[in-house]
Structures are given as structure tokens and as C-alpha cells.
Backbone and ligand atoms as CSV (ligand in chain L), in Angstrom:
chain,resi,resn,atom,element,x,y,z
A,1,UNK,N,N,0.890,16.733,14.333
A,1,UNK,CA,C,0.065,16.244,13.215
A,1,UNK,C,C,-0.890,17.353,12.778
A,2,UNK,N,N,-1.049,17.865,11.625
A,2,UNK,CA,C,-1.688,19.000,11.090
A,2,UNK,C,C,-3.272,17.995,10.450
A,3,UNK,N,N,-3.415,17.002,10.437
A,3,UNK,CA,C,-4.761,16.851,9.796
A,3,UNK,C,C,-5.723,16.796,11.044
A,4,UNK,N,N,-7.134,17.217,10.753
A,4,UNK,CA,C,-8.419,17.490,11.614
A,4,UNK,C,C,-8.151,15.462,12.253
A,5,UNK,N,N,-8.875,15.768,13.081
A,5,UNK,CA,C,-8.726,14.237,13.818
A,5,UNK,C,C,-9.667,13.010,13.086
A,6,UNK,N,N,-10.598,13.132,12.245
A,6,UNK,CA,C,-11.828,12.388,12.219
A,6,UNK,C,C,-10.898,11.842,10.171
A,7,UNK,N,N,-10.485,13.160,9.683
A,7,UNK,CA,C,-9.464,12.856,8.921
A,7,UNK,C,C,-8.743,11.892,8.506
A,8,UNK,N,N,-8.339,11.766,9.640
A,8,UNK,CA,C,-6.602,11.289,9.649
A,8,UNK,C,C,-6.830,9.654,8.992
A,9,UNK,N,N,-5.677,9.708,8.063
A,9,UNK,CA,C,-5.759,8.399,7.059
A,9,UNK,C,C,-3.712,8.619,7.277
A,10,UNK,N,N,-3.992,7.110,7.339
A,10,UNK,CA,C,-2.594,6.330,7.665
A,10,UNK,C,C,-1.992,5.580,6.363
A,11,UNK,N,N,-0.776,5.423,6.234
A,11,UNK,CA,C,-0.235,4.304,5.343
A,11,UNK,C,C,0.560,3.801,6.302
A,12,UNK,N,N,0.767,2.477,6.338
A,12,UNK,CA,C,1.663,1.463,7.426
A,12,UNK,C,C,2.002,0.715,6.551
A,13,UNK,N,N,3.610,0.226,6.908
A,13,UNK,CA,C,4.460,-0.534,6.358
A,13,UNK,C,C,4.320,-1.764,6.397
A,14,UNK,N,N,5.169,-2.291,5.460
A,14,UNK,CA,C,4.750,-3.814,5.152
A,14,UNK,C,C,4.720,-4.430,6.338
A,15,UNK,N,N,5.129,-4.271,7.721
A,15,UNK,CA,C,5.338,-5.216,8.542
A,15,UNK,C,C,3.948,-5.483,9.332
A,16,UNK,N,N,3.251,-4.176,9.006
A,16,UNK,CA,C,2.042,-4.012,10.289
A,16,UNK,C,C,0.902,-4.247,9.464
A,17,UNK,N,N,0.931,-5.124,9.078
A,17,UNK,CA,C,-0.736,-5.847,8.650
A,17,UNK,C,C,-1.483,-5.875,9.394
A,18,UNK,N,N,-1.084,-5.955,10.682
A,18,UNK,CA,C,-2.443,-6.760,11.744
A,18,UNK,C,C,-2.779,-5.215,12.053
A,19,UNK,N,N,-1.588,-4.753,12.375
A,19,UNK,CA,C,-2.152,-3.307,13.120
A,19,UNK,C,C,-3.253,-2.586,12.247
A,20,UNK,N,N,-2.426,-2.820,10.722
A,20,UNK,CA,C,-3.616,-1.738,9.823
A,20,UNK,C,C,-5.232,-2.009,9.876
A,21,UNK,N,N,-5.495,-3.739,9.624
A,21,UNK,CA,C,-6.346,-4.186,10.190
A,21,UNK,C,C,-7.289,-3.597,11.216
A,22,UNK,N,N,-6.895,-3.486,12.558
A,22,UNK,CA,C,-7.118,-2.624,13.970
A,22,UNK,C,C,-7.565,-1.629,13.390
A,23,UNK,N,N,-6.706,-0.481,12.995
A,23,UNK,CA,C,-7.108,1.038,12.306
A,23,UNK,C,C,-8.400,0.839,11.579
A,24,UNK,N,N,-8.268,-0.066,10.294
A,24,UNK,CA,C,-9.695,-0.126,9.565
A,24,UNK,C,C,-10.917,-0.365,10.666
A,25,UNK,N,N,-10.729,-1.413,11.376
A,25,UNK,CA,C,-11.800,-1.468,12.345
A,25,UNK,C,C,-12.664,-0.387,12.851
A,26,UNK,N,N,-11.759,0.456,12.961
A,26,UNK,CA,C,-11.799,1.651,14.132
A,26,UNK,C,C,-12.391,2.946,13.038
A,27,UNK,N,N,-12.385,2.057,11.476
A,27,UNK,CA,C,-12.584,3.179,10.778
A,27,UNK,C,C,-11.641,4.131,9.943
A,28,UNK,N,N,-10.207,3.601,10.761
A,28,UNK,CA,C,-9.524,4.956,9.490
A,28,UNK,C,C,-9.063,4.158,8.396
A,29,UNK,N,N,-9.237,4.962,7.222
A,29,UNK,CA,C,-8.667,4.634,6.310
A,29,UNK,C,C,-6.993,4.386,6.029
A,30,UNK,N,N,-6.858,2.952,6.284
A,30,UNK,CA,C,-5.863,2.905,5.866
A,30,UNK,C,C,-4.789,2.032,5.349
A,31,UNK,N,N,-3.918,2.565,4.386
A,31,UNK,CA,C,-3.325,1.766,3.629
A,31,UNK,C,C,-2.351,0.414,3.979
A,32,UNK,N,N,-2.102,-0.626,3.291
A,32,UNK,CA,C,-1.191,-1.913,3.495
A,32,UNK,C,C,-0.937,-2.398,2.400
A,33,UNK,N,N,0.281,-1.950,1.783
A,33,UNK,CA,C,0.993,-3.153,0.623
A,33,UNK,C,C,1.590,-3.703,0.968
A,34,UNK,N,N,1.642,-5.304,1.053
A,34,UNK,CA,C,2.394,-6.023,1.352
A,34,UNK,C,C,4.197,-5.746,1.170
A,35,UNK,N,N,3.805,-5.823,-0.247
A,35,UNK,CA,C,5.673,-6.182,-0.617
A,35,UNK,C,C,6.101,-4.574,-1.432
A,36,UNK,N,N,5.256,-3.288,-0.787
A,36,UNK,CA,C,5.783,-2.027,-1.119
A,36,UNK,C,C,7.349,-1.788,-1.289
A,37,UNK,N,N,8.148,-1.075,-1.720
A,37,UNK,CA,C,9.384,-0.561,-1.805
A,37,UNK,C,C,9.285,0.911,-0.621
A,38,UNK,N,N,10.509,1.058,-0.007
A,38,UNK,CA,C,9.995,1.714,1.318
A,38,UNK,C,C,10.005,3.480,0.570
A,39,UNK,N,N,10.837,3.930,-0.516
A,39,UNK,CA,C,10.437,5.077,-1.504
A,39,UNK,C,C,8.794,5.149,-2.235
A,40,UNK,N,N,8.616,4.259,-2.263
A,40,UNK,CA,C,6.921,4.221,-2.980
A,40,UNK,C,C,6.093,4.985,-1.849
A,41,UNK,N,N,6.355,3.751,-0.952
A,41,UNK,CA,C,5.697,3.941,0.506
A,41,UNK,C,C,5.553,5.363,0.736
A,42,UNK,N,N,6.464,6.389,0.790
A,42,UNK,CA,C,7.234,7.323,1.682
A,42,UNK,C,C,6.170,8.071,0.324
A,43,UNK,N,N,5.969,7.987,-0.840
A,43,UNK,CA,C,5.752,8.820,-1.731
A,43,UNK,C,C,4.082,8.396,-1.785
A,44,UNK,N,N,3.625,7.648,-1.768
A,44,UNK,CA,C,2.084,7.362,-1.474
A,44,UNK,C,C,1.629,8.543,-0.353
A,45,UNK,N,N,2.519,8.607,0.951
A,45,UNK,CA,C,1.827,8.650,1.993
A,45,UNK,C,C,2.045,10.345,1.806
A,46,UNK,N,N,2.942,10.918,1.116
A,46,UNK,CA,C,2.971,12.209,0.963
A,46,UNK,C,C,1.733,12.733,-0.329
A,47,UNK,N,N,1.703,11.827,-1.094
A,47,UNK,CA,C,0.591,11.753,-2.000
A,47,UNK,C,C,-0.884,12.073,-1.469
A,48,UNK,N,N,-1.023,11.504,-1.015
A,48,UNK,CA,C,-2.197,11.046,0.070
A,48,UNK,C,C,-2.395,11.723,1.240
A,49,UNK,N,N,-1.420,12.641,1.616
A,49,UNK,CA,C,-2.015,13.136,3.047
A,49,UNK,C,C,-1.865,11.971,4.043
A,50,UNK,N,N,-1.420,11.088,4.254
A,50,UNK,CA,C,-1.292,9.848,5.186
A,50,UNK,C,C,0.087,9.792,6.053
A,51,UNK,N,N,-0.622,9.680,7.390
A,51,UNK,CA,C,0.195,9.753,8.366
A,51,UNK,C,C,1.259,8.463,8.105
A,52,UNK,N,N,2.287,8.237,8.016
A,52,UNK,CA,C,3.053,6.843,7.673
A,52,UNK,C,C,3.825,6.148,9.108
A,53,UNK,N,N,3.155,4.911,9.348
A,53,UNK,CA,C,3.569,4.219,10.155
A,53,UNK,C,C,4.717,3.016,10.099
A,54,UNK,N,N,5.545,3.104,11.033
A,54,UNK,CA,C,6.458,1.859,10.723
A,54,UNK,C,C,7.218,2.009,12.177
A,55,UNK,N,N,7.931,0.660,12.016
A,55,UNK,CA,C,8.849,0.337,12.920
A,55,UNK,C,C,10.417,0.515,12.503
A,56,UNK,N,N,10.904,0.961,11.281
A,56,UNK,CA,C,12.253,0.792,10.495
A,56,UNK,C,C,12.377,2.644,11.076
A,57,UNK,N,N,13.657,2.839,11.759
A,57,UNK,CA,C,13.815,3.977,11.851
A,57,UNK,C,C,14.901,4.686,10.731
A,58,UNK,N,N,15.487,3.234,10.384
A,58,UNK,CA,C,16.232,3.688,8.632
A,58,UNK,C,C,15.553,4.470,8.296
A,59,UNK,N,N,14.076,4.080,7.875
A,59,UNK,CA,C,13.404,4.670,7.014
A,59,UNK,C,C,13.257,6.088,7.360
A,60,UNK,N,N,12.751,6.317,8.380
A,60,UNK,CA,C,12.563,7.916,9.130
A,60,UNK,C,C,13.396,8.422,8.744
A,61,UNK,N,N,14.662,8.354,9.192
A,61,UNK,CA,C,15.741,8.836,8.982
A,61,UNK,C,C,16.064,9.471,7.968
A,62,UNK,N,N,16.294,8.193,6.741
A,62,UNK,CA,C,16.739,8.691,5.590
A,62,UNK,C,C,15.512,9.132,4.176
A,63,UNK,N,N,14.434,8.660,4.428
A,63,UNK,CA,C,13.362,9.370,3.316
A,63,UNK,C,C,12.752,10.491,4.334
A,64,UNK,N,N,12.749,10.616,5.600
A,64,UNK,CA,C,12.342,11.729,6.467
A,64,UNK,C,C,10.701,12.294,5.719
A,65,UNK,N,N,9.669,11.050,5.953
A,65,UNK,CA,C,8.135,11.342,5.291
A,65,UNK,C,C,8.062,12.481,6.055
A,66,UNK,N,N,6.988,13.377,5.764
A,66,UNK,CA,C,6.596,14.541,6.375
A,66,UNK,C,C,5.676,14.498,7.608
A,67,UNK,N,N,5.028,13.094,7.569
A,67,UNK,CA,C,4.098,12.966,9.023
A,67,UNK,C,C,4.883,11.355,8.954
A,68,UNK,N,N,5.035,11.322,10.009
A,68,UNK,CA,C,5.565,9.621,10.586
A,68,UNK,C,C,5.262,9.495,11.710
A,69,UNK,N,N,4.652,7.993,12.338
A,69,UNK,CA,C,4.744,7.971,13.692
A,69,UNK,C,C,5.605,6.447,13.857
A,70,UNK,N,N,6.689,6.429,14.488
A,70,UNK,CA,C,7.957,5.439,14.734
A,70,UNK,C,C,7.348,4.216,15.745
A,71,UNK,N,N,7.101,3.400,15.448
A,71,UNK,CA,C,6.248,2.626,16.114
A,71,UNK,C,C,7.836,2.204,17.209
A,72,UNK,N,N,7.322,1.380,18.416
A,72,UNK,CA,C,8.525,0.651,18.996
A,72,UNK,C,C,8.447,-0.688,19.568
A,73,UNK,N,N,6.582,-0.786,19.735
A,73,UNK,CA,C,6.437,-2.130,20.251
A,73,UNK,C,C,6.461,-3.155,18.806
A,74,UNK,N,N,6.528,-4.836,19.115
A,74,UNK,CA,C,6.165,-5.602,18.121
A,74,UNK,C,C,4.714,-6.055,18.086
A,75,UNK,N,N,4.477,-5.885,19.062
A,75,UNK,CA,C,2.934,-6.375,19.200
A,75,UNK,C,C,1.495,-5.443,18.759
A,76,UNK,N,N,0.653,-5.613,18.238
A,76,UNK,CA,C,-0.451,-4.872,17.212
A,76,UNK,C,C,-1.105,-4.045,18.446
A,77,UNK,N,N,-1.703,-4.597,19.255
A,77,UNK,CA,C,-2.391,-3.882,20.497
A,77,UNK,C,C,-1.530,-2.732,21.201
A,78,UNK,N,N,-0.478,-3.113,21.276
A,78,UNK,CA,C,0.598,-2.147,21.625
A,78,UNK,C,C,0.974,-0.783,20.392
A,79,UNK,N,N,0.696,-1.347,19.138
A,79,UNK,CA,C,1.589,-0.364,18.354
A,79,UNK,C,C,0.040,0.330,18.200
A,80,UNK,N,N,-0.863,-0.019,18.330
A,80,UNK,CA,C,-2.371,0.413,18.349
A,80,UNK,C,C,-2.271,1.641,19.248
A,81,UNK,N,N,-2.261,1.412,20.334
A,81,UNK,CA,C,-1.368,2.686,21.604
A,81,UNK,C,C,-0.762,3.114,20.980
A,82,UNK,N,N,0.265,3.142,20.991
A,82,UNK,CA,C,1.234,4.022,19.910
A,82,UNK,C,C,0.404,5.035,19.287
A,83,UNK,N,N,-0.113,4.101,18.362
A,83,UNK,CA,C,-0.593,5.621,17.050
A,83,UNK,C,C,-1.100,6.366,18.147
A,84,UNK,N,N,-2.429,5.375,18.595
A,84,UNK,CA,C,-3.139,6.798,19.032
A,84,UNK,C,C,-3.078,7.609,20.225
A,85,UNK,N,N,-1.838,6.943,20.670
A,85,UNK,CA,C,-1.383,8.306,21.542
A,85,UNK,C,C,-0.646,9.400,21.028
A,86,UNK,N,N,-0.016,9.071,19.898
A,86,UNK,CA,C,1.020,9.935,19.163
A,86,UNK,C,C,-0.163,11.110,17.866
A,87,UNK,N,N,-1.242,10.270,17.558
A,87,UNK,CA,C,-2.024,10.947,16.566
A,87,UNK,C,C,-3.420,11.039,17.089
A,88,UNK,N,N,-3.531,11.437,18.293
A,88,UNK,CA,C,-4.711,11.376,19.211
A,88,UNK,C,C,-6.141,11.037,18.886
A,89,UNK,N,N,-6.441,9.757,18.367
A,89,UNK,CA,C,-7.363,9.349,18.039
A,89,UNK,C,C,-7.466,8.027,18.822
A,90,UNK,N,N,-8.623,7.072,19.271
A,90,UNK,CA,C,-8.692,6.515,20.080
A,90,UNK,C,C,-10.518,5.496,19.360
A,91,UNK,N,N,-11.244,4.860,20.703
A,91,UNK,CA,C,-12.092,4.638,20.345
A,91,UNK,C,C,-13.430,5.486,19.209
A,92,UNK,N,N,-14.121,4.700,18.394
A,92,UNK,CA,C,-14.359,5.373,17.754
A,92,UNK,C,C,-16.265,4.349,18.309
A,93,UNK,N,N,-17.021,5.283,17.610
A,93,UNK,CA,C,-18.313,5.186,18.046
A,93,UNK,C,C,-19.000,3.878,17.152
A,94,UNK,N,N,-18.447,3.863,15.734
A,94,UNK,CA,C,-18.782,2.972,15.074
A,94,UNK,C,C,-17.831,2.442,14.200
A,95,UNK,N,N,-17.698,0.926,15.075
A,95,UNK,CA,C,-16.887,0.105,14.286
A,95,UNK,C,C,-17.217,-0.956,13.578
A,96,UNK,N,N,-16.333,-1.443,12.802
A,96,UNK,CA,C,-16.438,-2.260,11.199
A,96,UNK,C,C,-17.678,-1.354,10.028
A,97,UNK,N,N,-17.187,-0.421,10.089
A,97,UNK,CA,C,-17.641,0.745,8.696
A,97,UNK,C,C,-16.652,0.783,7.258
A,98,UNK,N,N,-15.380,-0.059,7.509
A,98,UNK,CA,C,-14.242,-0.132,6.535
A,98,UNK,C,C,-13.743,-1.666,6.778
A,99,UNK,N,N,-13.792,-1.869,5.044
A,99,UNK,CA,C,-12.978,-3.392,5.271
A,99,UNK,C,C,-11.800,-3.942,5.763
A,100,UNK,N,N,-11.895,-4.897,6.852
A,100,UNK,CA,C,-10.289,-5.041,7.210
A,100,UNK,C,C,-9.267,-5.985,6.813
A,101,UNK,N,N,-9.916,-6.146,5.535
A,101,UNK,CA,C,-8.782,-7.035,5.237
A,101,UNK,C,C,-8.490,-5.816,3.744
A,102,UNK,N,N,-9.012,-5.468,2.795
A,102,UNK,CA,C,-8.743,-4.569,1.456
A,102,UNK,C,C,-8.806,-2.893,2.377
A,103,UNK,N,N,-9.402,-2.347,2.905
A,103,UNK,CA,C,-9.823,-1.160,3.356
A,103,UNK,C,C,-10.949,-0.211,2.753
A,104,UNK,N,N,-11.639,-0.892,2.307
A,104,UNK,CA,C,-13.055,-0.144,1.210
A,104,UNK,C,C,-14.070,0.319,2.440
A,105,UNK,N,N,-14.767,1.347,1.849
A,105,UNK,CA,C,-15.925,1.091,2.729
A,105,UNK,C,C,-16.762,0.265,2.447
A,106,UNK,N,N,-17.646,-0.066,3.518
A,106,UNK,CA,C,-18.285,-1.131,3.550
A,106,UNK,C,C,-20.217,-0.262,3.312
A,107,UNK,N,N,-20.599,-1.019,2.671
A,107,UNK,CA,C,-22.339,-0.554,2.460
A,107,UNK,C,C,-23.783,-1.606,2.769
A,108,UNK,N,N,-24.385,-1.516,2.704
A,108,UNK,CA,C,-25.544,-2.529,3.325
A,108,UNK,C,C,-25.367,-3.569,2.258
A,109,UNK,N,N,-25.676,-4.758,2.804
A,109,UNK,CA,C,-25.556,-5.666,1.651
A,109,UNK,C,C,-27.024,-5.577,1.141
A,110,UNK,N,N,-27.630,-6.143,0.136
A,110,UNK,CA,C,-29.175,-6.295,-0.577
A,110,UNK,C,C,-29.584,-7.490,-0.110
A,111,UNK,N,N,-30.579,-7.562,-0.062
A,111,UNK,CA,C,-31.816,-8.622,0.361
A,111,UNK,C,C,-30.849,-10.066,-0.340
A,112,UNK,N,N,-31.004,-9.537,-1.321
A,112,UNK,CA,C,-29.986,-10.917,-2.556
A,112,UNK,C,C,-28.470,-11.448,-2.249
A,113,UNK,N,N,-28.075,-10.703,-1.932
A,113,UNK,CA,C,-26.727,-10.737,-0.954
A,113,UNK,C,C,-26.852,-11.878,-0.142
A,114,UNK,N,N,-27.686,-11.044,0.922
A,114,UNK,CA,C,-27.730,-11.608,2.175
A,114,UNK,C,C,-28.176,-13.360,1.614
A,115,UNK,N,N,-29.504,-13.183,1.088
A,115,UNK,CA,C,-29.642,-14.273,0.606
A,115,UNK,C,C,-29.059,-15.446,0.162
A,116,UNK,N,N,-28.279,-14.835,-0.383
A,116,UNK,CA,C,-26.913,-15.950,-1.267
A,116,UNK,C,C,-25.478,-15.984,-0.849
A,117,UNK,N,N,-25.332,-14.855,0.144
A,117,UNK,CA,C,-23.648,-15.043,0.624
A,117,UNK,C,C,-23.818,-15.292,2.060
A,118,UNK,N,N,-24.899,-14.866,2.803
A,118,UNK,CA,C,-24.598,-15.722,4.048
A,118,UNK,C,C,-24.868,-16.556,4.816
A,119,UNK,N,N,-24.199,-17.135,5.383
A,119,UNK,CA,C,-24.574,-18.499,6.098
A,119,UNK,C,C,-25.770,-18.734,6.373
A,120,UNK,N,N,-26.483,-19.918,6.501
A,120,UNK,CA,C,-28.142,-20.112,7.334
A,120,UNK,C,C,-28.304,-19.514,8.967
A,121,UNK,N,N,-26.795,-19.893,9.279
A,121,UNK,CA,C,-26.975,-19.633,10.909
A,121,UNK,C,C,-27.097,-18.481,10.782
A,122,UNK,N,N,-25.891,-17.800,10.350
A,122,UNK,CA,C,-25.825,-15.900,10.599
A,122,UNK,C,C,-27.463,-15.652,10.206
A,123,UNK,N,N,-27.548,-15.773,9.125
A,123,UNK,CA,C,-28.500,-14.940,8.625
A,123,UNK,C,C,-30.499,-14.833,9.274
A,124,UNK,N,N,-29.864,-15.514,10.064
A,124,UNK,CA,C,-30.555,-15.504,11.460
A,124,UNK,C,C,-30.926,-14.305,12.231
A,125,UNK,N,N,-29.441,-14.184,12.229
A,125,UNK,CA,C,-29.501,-12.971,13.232
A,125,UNK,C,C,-30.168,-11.643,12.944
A,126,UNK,N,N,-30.405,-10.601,13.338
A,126,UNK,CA,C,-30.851,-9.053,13.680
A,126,UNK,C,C,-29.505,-8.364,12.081
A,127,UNK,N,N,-28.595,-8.577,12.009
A,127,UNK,CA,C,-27.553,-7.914,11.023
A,127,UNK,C,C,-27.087,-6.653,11.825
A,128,UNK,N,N,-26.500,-5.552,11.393
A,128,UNK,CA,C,-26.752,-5.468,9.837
A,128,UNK,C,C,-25.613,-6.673,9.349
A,129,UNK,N,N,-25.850,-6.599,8.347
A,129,UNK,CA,C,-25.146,-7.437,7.011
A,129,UNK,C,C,-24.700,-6.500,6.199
A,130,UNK,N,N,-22.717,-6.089,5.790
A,130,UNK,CA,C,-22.962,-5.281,5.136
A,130,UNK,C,C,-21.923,-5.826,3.903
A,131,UNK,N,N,-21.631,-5.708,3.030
A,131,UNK,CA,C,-20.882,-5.887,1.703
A,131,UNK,C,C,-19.745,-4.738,1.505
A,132,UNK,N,N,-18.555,-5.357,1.466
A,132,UNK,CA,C,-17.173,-4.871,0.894
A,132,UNK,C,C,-17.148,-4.651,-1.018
A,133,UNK,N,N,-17.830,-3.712,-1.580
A,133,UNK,CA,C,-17.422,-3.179,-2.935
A,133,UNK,C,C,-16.111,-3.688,-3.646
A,134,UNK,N,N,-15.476,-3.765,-2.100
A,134,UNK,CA,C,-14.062,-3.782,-3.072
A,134,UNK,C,C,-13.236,-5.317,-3.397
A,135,UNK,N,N,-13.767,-6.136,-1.889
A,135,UNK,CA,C,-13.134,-7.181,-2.079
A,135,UNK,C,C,-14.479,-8.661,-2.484
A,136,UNK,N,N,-15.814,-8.207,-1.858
A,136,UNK,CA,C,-16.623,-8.811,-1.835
A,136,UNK,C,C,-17.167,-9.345,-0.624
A,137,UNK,N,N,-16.214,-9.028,0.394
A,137,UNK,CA,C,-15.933,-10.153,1.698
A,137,UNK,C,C,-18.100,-9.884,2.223
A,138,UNK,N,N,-18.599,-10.414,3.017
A,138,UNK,CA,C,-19.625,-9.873,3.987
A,138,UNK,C,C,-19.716,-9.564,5.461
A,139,UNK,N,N,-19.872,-9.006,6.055
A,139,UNK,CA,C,-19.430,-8.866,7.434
A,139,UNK,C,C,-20.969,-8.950,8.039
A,140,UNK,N,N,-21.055,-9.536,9.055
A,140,UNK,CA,C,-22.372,-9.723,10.164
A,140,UNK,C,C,-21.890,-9.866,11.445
A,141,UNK,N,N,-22.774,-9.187,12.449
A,141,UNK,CA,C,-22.117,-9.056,13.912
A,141,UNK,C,C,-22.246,-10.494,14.289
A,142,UNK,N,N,-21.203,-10.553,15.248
A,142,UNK,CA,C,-20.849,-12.174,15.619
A,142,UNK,C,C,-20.033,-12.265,16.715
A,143,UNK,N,N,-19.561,-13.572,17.219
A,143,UNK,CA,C,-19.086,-14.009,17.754
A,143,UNK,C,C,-17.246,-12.781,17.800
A,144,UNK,N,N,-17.211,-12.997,16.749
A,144,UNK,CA,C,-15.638,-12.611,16.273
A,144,UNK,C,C,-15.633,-10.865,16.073
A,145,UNK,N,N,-16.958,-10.728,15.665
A,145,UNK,CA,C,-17.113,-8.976,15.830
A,145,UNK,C,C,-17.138,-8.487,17.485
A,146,UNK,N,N,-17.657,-9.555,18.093
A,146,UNK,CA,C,-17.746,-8.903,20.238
A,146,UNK,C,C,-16.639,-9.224,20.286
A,147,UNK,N,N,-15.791,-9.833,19.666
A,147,UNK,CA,C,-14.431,-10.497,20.687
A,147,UNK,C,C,-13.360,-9.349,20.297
A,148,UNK,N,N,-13.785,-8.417,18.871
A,148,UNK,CA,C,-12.580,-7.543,18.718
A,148,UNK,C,C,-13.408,-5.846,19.304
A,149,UNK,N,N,-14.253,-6.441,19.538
A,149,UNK,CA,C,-14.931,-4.596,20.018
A,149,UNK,C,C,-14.201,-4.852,21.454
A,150,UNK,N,N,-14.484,-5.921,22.166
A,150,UNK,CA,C,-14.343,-6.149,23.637
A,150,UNK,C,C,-12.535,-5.612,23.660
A,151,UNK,N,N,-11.977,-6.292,22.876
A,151,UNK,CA,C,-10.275,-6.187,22.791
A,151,UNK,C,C,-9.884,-4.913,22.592
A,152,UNK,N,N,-10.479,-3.772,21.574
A,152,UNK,CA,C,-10.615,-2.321,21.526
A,152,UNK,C,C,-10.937,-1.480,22.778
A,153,UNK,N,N,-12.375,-1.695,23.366
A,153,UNK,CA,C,-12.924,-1.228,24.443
A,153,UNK,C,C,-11.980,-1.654,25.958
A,154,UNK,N,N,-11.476,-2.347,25.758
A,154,UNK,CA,C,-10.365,-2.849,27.217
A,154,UNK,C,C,-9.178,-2.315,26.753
A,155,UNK,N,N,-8.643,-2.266,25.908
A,155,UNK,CA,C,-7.340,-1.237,24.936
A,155,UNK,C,C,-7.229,-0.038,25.210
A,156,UNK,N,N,-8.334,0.759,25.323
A,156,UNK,CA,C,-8.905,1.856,25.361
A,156,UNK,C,C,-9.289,2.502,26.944
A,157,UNK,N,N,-9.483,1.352,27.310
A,157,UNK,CA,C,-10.037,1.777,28.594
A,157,UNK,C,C,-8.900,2.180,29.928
A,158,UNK,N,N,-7.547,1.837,29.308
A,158,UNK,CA,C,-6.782,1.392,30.253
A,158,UNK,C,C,-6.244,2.655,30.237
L,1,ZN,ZN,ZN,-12.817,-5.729,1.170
């Protein structure tokens, strides 16, 4: 893999939603079209500088992208290993900085935000509270934010 490590931006195939998900977590940028054509795909990710992930070795084969990593497990935690043993990147220091469901970065939400998009309970808490530009979503540390750091950090640890 020729890109600097902190770099590295992925495109993953239609199958690995959850995984891309994981990646955003972790911070990298990276791409998921659902119902892509696997030539688009192959031409985005050369576009883009993006490492291209999948499980179809058709695809390798016959569009032969210029960076690919051939996934083999079915499972997200597993193909998670994968990348980043194959594109040596791993835990990252600060996670949920990128949206995981669109992939935007994410920025502080405003006083008004907070105010009006989040819950009474959350907004309780310490925050931060931050706002997705792209999709709108809000993110606040929680219940569901420890349960996927914990799932990363034991991923990682092993
Ligand atoms: Zn978003």
C-alpha cells in the first residue's frame, strides 16, 4: 500500500456496509454505495486514491483496481482484521470524528442544536454533542458509543 497511514481512505463494496461503518468509526474515510456497478466502483476508488475493499474475487481479478484488499471472512469484526492487518492501521485515538452511517465529518453541534435535536435524557450528559453536515444525524456519548469503543478496543487487543 503506497498511501501515508493516517491517509488511507477506503471504498468497500456493496456487501460491506457494516464493515464501512467500523472504518468510519475509527475515522477513515470511507466510501459505501449501496447498489454501485462493480466498474464504477473500481473507477471511484482509482479516482480517489481509495484502497478498494471486497469479498468478490471476480472482481480483483478481472477490473484488477490498483490497491485492493480481498476480504475472506463474512463477518464485519473479522473483515475489520483483515483490512487492518493487510493496510496496517488499527486502533485509532479518537473515535466517532466521521459519520457512520453517510461518512461526513462530524463538527460540534450549537447550543441550538443541542437544544432542539437532543433528547432531555442525553442532553444531560457532559457531550460532546456533535452534528453530521451531511446527513443531519447527532451523535452524543452513550450507552451504544461504550458498547462499540469496548468491541474495537477487545478487536484490537487480541
Ligand atoms: Zn451523516
Amino acid at each position: 500500500m503506497d498511501y501515508p497511514k493516517a491517509e488511507k481512505r477506503f471504498a468497500a463494496d456493496a456487501m460491506l456496509g457494516r464493515l464501512a461503518r467500523w472504518l468510519r468509526v475509527l475515522g477513515f474515510d470511507t466510501v459505501h454505495i449501496p447498489d454501485v456497478d462493480d466498474h464504477d466502483l473500481v473507477a471511484l476508488a482509482e479516482r480517489e486514491g481509495r484502497i478498494l475493499l471486497t469479498r468478490d474475487r471476480h472482481l480483483v481479478t478481472y477490473l484488477r483496481p490498483r490497491n485492493s484488499v480481498l476480504l475472506t471472512s463474512s463477518s464485519p469484526h473479522e473483515q475489520l482484521l483483515e483490512v487492518a492487518e493487510a493496510c496496517d492501521i488499527g486502533m485509532t485515538k479518537e473515535l466517532f470524528t466521521r459519520c457512520m452511517v453517510c461518512n461526513t465529518p462530524l463538527r460540534q453541534a450549537t447550543e441550538q442544536e443541542i437544544a432542539t435535536l437532543v433528547p432531555d435524557k442525553a442532553r444531560a450528559r457532559k457531550g460532546p454533542f456533535l452534528r453530521c453536515p451531511g446527513c443531519g444525524r447527532i451523535y452524543w456519548p452513550g450507552s451504544h458509543t461504550r458498547r462499540m469503543r469496548r468491541v474495537l478496543e477487545t478487536l484490537f487487543s487480541e
